[in-house]
N, C-alpha and C positions, 0 to 999 in steps of 0.2 A: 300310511295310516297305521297306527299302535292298536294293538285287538286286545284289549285286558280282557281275561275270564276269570268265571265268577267275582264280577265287581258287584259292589253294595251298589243301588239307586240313592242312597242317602250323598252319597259323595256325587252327584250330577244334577245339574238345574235343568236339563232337558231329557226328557225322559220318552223313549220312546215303545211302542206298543204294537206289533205285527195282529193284524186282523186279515184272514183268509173272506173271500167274496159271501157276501149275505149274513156274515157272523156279526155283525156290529145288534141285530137285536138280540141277540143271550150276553152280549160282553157285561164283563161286570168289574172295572178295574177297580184298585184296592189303592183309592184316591178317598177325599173328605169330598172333593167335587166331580167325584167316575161317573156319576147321573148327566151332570151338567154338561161332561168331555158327549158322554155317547148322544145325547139330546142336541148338543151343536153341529156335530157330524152328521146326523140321521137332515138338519137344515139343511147343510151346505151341501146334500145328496151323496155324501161320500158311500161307495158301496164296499170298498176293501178290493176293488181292483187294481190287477198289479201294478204296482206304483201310484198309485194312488196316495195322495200325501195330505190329511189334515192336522191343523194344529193349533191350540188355543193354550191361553195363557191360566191359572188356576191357582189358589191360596194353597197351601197343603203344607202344617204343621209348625204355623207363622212365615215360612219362606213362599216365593212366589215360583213356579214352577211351568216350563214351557211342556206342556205332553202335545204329542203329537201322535197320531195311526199312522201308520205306511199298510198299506194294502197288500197283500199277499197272491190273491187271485186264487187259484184252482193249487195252487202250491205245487207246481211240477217248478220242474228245476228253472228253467226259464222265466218264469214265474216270479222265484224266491231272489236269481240275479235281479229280475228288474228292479224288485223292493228295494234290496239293497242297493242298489246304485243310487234310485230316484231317490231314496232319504240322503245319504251322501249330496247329490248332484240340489236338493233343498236346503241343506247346512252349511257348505262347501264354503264357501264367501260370505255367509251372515254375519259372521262375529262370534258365533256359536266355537268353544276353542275345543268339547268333548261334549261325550251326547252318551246313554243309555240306552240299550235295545233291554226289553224287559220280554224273555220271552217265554215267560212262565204260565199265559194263559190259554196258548191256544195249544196247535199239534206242535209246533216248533221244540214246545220244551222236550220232545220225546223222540226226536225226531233229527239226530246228531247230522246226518249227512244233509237234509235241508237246510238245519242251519249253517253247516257251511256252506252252503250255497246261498244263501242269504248275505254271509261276509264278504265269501270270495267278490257277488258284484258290490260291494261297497268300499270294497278295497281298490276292484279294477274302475271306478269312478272314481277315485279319490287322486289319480293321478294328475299332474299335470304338470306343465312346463316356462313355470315364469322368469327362469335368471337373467333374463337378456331384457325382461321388462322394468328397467331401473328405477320409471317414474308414477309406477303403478299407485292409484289410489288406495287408500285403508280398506274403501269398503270393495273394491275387489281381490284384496288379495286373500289368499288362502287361509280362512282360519279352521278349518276343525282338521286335528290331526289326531284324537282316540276317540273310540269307542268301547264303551265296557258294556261285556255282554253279562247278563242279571240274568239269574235262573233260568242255563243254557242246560240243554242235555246232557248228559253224564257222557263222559270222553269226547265231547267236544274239540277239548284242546288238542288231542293225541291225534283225531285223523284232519285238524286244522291245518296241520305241517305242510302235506302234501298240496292243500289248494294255496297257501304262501307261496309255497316252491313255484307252483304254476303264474299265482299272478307274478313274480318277481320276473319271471323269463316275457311275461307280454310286456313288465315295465321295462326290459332291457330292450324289447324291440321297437316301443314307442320311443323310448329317446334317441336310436339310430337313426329311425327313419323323420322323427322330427329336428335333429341336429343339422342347422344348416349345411351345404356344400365346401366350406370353407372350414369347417370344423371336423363335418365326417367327410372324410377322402377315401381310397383305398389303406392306406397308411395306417390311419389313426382308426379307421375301423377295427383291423386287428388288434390294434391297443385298448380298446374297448373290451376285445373280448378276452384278453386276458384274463382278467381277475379268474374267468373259471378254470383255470387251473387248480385254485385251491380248492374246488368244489371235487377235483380229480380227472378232469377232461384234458385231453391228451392234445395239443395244439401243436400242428405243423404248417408252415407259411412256406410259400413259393416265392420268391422273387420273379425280376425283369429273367434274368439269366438263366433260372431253372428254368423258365417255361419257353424259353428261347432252343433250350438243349433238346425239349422234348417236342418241339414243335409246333407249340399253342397260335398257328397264326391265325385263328380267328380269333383268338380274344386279343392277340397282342394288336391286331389290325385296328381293334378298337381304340383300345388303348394309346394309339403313335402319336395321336394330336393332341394328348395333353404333358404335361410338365408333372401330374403324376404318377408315379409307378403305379402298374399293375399287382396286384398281390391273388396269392389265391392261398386261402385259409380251410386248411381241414381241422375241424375239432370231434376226436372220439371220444365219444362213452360207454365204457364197457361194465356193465351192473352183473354180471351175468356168473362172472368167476369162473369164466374159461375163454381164455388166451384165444383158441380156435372157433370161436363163436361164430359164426356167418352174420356178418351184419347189416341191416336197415341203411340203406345211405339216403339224405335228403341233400338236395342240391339247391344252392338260391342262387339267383341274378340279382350282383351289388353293382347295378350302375351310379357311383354314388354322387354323382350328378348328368345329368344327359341333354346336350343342348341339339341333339340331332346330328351334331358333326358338320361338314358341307352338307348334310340334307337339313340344314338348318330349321329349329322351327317357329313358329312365330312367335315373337316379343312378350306377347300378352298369354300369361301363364307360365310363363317358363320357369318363373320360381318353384313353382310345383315340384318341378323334377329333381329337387333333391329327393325324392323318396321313390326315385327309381329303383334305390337298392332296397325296397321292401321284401323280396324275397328272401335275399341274405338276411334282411333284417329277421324276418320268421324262424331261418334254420337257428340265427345263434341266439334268438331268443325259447327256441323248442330247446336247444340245446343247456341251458340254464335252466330249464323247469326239467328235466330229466336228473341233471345231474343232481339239481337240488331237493328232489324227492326220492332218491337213489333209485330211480326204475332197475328192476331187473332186467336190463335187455343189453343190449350192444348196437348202439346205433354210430353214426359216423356222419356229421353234417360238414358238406361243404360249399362252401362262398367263393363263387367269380368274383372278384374287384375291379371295376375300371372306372374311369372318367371318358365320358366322351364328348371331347373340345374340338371347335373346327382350326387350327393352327394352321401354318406352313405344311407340316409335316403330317398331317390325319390324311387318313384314304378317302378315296375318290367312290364316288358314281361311275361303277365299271371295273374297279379292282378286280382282282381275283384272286384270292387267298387262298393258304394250305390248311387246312386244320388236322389236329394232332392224330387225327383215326387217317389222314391219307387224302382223306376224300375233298373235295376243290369245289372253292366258291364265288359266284360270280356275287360282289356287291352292287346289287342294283341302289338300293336305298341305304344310305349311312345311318339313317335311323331308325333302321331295323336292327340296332343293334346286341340287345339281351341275346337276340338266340344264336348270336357268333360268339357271345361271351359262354355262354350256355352248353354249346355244343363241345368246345375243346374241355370242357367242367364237368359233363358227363363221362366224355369218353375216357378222363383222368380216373374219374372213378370207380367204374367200371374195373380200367387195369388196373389200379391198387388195390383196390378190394372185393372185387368179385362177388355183388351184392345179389341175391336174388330177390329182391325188391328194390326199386329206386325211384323216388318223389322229387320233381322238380318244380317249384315256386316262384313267380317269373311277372313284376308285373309287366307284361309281354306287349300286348294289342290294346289302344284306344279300343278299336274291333269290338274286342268285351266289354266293354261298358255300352256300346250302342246297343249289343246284346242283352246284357243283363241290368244294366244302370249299377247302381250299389247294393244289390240283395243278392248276390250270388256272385262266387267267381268259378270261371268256366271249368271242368275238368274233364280230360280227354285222357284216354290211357285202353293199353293195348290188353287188357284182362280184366275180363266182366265182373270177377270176383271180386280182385283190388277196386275198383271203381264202384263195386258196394259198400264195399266195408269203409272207404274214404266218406262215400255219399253219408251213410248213416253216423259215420265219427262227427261230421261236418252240421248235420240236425242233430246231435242229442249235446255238441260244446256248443252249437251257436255260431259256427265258423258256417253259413251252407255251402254248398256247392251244387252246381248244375252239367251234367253228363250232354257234354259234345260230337258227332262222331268224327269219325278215321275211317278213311278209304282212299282206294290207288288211283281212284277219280279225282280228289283234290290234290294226291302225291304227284299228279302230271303237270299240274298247276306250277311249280317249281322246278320242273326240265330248266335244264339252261343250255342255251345252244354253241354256248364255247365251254362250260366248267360242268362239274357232276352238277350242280344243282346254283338256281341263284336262291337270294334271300329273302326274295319277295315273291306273290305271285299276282294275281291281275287282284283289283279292289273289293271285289265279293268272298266273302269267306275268310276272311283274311286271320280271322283266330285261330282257324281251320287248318289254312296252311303255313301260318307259323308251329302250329303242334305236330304238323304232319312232315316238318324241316328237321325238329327236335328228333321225332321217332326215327331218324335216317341214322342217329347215332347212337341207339341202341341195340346192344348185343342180344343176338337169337337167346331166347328162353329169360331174358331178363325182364320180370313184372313192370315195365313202369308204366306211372303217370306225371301228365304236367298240371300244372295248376295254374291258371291266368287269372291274377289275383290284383287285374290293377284298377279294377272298381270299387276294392276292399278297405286296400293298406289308408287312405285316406278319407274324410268325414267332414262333409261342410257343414254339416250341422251337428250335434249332440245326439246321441244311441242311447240306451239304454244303461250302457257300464261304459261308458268314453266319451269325453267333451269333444269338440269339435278339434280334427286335426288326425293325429294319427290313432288307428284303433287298435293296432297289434296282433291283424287278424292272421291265421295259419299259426298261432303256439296253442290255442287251446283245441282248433281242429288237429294239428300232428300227435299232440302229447295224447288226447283219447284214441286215437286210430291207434298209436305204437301202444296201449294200454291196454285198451280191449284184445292186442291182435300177436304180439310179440312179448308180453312180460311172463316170466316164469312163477 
């Protein structure tokens, strides 16, 4: 989506008008027909609630002119995303090819950081993913790609940068996680995230053989049964302008397709599981809105990669594997497999970079979702503080979260009676003690939390600022948390 500021209304046949809850009786647009727009709305009950969309067709100056309200609501940030999307998510496919936001009458004009929150959801709606859809009709495919924003607040443009930066890093992680399994691999995921190098993020990839030397056998365990390599992707940003910075690590699980392995799962859905790597999808998409608004910080995000296929050669029901900290695992379930990918991903990062914080991203357990359904993804983490600051990042981007606990009562749950620990524990709890399997491989005095975000990354219906499919959720929850909590 193209954001012109300060565009003329003369140059657009559709023209649109932000009205906050209960304002439509003082509105007074600077139309030949403004009576006749607010007299049709006050009809069809429009009250200016968020997202709220009316719109009528009108003479004005011999041309014929579509205005339209989009509702604003109480104008909190939430609020001003939804407007902006729902006008978006009503032009999107009309035919409509540009559209005016005129926001000169209400609090908006004064009001620079709402209105980018107004853009930013109109921007993060405006996404979407058709190249594979060759025979698509006219009238569904994508036609509005600008808006010119009309008597916008003064430096509008200037702090507009930083919510671009942000939506750009959820649209890198919606196209990871919606690229089929055949397109995102382990492989070609890192080839994706290339390009940020020239944003100045520092990219190191591991190979089969690196992770072989260092021991990685739970993630390579995953890994054996497919024909793809495993890769494991670190990408740093350091804003900070010292070399010695202590940094932020966030960690994701790229299963970048997951068929269960010999724990096979069933037929119906399994296309889903390309967006197993939605976790990785979040880190290297936080990772492109950091680097593309230059945070002042140092953070250091990194990606497990594997495929997990049931071939000749994939482990077994019963394995028992080494992972890179020492510690031994008995494979009950082959499809438990994130937090074997997970576990050798921490404890990498850990010894590299000695983080005193570290976030891990995982869509982990089905479990969460019987939990939460799609309005929260779970978060479990060993320090009250971190897990506020996470909770409150997660309600004020729109990302939420919901606090799980930890205790040595579910850690018994995952005793194994030949190995340190197995990978499953009995069918209760089971989000429980998958986080409580993670926490075995963090180092004393190290802050972390996990995140089970696998009722998130996907959308069978349409949100507020996302069509149906992938939402991009954990870049706009990471990017506020490292904003509010780590920038200089």
């Amino acid at each position: 989506m193209n954001i012109v500021f300060d565009a003329s209304a003369d140059s657009y046949a559709t023209i649109a008008f932000p009205v906050a809850k209960d304002e439509l009786a003082s509105l007074s647009l600077p139309l030949e027909s403004g009576a006749v727009v607010v007299e049709g709305a006050k009809a069809a009950r429009f009250e200016g609630g968020a997202g709220e969309v009316f719109d009528i067709f009108v003479s004005q100056g011999g041309k014929t002119l579509r205005i339209a309200l989009i509702g604003t609501g109480g104008q909190s940030r939430t609020d001003l995303e939804r407007a902006g999307g729902q006008l978006v998510a009503k032009y999107q496919r009309s035919g409509v090819e540009s559209l005016a936001v005129d926001m000169g009458l209400g609090a908006l004009g004064h009001n620079r950081e709402g209105a980018a929150q107004f853009l930013f959801g109109a921007v993060l709606r405006s996404w979407s993913h058709d190249q594979y859809r060759t025979k698509l009709p006219v009238k569904q495919k994508v036609s509005l790609t600008e808006i010119g924003v009309v008597n916008g607040p003064a430096g509008l443009g200037a702090i507009w940068t930083d919510q671009a930066a942000i939506a750009e890093g959820v649209a890198l992680t919606r196209e990871l996680v919606t690229e089929p399994a055949n397109i995102i691999y382990p492989e070609s995921f890192v080839e994706r995230c290339k390009h940020l190098e020239s944003l100045g993020v520092e990219i190191t990839v591991l190979g089969q053989e690196e992770m072989e030397k260092l021991g990685m056998g739970a993630l390579l365990g995953v890994s054996q049964g497919s024909v793809r390599p495993p890769r494991m992707l670190a990408m740093r940003w350091n804003g900070t302008g010292d070399a010695k910075a202590k940094p932020v690590v966030l960690v994701g699980k790229g299963v970048t397709f997951d068929t269960g392995g010999i724990s096979i799962k069933p037929a119906a859905g399994m296309e889903d599981m390309k967006w197993d790597m939605g976790g990785a999808g979040a880190v290297a998409g936080t990772m492109k809105a950091l680097a593309g608004r230059k945070a002042k910080t140092h953070v250091v995000g990194i990606c497990g990669l594997v495929e997990n296929m049931p071939d000749g050669n994939a482990q077994r029901p019963g394995d028992v594997v080494t992972s890179m900290s020492g510690q031994t695992i008995e494979v009950i379930n082959t499809d438990a497999e994130g937090r074997l990918v997970l576990c050798d991903a921490l404890h990498w990062a850990q010894e590299n970079y000695e983080p005193e914080y570290i976030v891990d991203l995982a869509t982990l357990t089905g479990a969460i979702i019987i939990s939460l359904a799609d309005q929260h993804a779970g978060l479990f983490s060993n320090d009250d503080g971190l897990a506020e600051k996470l909770t409150a990042a997660g309600k004020l981007s729109g990302d939420p979260l919901w606090r799980f606990p930890l205790s040595k009562a579910y850690d018994k749950m995952i005793d194994s009676p030949i190995a340190d620990m197995k990978n499953v524990g009995a069918r209760g709890g089971g989000s429980i003690t998958a986080a409580q399997f993670l926490q075995r491989f963090i180092k004393p005095g190290v802050k972390w939390a996990h995140l089970d975000i696998a009722g998130m990354v996907w959308a069978d219906k349409p949100g507020p600022v996302w069509d149906k499919g992938a939402t991009g959720y954990g870049v706009r929850l990471l990017n506020q948390w490292i904003a509010d909590n780590f920038e200089n």
